[in-house]
C-alpha positions as CSV (number, residue, x, y, z in Angstrom):
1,X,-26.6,-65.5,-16.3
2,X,-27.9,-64.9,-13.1
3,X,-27.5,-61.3,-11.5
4,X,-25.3,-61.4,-8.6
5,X,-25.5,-57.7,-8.6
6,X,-27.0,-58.0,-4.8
7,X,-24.0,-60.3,-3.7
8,X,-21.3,-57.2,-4.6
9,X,-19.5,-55.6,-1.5
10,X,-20.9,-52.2,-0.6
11,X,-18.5,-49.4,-1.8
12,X,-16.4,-48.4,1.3
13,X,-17.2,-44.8,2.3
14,X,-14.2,-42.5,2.6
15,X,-13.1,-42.0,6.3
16,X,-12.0,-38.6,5.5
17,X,-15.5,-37.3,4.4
18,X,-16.8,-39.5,7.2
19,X,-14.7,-37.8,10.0
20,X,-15.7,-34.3,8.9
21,X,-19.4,-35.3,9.0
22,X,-19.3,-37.1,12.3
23,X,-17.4,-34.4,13.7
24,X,-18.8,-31.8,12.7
25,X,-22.2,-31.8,15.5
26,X,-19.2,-31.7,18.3
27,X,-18.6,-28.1,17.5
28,X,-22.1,-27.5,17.0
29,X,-22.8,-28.7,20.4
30,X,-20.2,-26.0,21.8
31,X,-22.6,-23.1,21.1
32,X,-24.9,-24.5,23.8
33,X,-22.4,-23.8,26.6
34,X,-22.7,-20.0,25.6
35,X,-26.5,-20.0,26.0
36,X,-28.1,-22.6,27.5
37,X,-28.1,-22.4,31.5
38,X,-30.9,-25.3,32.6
39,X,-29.1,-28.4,33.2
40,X,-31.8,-30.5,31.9
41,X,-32.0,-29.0,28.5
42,X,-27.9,-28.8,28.0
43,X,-27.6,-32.4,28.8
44,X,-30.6,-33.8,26.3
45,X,-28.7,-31.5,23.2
46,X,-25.1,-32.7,24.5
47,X,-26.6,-36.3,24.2
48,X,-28.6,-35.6,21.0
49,X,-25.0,-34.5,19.1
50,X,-23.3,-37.4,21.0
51,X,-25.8,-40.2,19.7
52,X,-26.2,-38.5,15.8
53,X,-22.2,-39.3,15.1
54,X,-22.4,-42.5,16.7
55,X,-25.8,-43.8,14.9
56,X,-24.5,-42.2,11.3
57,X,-21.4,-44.2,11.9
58,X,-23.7,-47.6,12.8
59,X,-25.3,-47.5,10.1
60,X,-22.0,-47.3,7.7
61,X,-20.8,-50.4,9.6
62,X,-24.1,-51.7,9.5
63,X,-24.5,-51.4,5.5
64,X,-21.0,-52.8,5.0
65,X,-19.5,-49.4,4.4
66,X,-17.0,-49.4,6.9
67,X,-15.6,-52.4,9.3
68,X,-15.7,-51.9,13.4
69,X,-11.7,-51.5,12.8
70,X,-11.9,-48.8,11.1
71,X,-13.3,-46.9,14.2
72,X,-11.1,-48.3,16.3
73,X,-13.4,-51.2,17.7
74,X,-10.8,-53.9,17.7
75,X,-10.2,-56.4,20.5
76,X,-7.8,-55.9,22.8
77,X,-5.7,-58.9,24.9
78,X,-6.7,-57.8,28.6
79,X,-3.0,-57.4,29.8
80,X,-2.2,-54.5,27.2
81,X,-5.7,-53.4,27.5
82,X,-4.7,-52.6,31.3
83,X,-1.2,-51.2,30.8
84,X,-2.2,-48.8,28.3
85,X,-5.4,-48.0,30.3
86,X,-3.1,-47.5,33.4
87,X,-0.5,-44.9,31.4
88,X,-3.7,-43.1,29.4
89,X,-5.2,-42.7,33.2
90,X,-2.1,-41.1,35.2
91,X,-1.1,-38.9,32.2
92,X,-4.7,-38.1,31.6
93,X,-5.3,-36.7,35.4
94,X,-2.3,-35.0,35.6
95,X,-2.5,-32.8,32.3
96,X,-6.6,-32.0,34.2
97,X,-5.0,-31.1,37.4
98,X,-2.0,-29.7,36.5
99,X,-1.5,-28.9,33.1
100,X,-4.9,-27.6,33.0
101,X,-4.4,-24.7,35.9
102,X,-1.2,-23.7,34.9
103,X,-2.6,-23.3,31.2
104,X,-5.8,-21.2,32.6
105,X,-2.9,-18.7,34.2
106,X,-1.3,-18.4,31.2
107,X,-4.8,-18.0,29.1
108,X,-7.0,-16.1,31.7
109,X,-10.3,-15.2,30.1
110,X,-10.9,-16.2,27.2
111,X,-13.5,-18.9,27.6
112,X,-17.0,-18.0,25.9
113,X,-19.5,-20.5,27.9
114,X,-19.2,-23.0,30.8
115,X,-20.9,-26.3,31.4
116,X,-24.1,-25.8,33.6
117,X,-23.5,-27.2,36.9
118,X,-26.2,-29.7,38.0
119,X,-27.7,-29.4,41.3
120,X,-30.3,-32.4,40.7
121,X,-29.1,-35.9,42.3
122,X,-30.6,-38.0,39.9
123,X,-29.6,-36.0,36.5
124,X,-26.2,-35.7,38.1
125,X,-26.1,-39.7,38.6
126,X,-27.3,-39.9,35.5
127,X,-25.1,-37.9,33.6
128,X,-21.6,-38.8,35.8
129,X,-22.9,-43.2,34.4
130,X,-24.5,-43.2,31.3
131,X,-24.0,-39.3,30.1
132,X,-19.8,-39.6,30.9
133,X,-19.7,-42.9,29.1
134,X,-21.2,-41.5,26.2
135,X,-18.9,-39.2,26.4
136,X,-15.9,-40.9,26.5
137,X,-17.1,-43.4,23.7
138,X,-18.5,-40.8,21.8
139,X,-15.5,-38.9,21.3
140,X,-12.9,-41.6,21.0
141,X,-14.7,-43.6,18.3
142,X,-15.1,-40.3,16.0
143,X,-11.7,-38.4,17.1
144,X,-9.4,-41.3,17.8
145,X,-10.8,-44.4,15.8
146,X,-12.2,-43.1,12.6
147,X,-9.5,-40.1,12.9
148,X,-7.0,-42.8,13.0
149,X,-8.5,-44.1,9.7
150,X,-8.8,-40.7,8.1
151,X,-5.2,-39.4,8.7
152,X,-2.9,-42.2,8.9
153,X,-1.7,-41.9,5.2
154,X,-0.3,-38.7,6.3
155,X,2.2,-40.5,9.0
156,X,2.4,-41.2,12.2
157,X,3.1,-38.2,13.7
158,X,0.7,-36.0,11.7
159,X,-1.7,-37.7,12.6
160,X,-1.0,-37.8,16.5
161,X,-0.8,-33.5,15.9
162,X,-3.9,-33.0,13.6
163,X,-6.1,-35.3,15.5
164,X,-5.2,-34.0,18.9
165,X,-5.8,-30.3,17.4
166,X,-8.8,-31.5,15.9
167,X,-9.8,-33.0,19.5
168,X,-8.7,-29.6,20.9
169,X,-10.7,-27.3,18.6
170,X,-13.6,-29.4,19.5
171,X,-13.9,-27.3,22.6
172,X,-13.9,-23.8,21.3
173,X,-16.7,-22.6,24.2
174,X,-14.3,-23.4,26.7
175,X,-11.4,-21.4,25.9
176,X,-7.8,-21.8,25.0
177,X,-6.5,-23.4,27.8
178,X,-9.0,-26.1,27.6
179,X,-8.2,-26.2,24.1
180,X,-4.9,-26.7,24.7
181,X,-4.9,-29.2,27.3
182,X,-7.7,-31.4,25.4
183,X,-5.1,-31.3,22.2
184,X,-2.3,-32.8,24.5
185,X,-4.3,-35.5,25.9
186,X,-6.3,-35.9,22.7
187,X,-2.3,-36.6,21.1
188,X,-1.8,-39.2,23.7
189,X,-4.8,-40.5,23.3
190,X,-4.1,-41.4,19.6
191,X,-0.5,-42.6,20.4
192,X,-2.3,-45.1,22.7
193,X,-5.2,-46.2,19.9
194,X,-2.3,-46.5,17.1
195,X,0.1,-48.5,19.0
196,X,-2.7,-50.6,21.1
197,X,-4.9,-50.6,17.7
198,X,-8.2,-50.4,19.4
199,X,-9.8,-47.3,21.2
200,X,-10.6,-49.3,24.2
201,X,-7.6,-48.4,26.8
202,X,-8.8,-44.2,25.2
203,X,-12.2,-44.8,25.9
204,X,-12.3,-46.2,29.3
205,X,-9.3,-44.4,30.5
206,X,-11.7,-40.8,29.5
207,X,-14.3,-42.3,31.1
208,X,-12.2,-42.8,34.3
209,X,-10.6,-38.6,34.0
210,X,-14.1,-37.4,33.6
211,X,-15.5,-38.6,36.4
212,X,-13.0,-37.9,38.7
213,X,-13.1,-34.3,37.2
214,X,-16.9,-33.5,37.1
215,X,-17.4,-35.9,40.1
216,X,-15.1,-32.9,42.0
217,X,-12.5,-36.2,43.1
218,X,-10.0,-34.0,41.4
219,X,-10.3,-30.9,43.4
């Protein structure tokens, strides 16, 4: 009998183990907005801990581990891709100019770091194109997509709470209010990649709040 062995479907690796691996360098990356100050230097680490995730996870898909859908990579009809996009983006910049202040009142001084600013013109162009999007895909691939895979057998609702407290914790440097306010958009942000089934609407929506935040818009 010939061995067909090679023709078998790789073994699916568990999206629970898989979320804890590739979120794990996200709150490693935090302890570099205590001590690093050079703009330059934070950005290549913050990139570094951004790409690591995203290649582990590539190569998963890529050895037939896990599908594209199971990190949220699912195509989207353009209409609902714009309405959700639309809700994620009003919500979004309202809890960062809004929700966020009041929060910092409420939670004055507990932040451990800060993000360097960047007086460069080119790094800053740079990082507000290619260094947001990696951002914002980044983070909703590993805390929205595969999070999505990794806690749905706990409900609905569970998993909109643990995944935006997940999201949350992820920015420990930053203090409790920016916990907090990353946990409430980080919730809505799963509602919208559970009922849309696709992280896309999440991913550019983030995109769109960052740069209106770090681009000063939002001031």
């Amino acid at each position: 009998m010939a061995d067909v062995s090679h023709l078998r479907p790789a073994r699916p690796f568990p999206p629970g183990p898989a979320l804890c691996l590739a979120a794990l360098p996200f709150f490693v990356n935090d302890f570099f907005n205590i001590w690093v100050r050079d703009p330059g230097l934070w950005l290549g680490l913050d990139y570094l801990f951004r790409l690591g995730p995203l290649l582990f996870l590539a190569l998963l898909v890529r050895a037939g581990r896990m599908g594209p859908a199971d990190l949220g990579l699912s195509r989207l009809a353009w209409p609902r891709f714009l309405a959700w996009f639309a809700v994620l983006v009003l919500a979004g910049l309202a809890l960062d100019r809004f929700g966020l202040r009041v929060l910092e009142l409420w939670l004055p001084g507990t932040a451990l770091g800060r993000i360097p600013q960047i007086a460069d013109p080119g790094l800053r162009l740079l990082d507000l194109s290619l260094g947001l999007g990696l951002v914002a895909i980044s983070e909703e691939i590993v805390f929205r997509g595969l999070a999505r895979s990794a806690l749905a057998g706990l409900g609905a609702w569970p998993c909109v709470v643990l995944s935006g407290l997940v999201f949350g914790a992820g920015h420990w440097s930053l203090g409790l209010a920016a916990c907090l306010n990353a946990a409430l958009i980080g919730a809505l942000f799963m509602v919208s990649t559970m009922r849309a089934k696709s992280v896309w609407p999440a991913a550019a929506a983030h995109y769109v709040i960052n740069l209106v935040y770090f681009s000063g818009l939002g001031a």
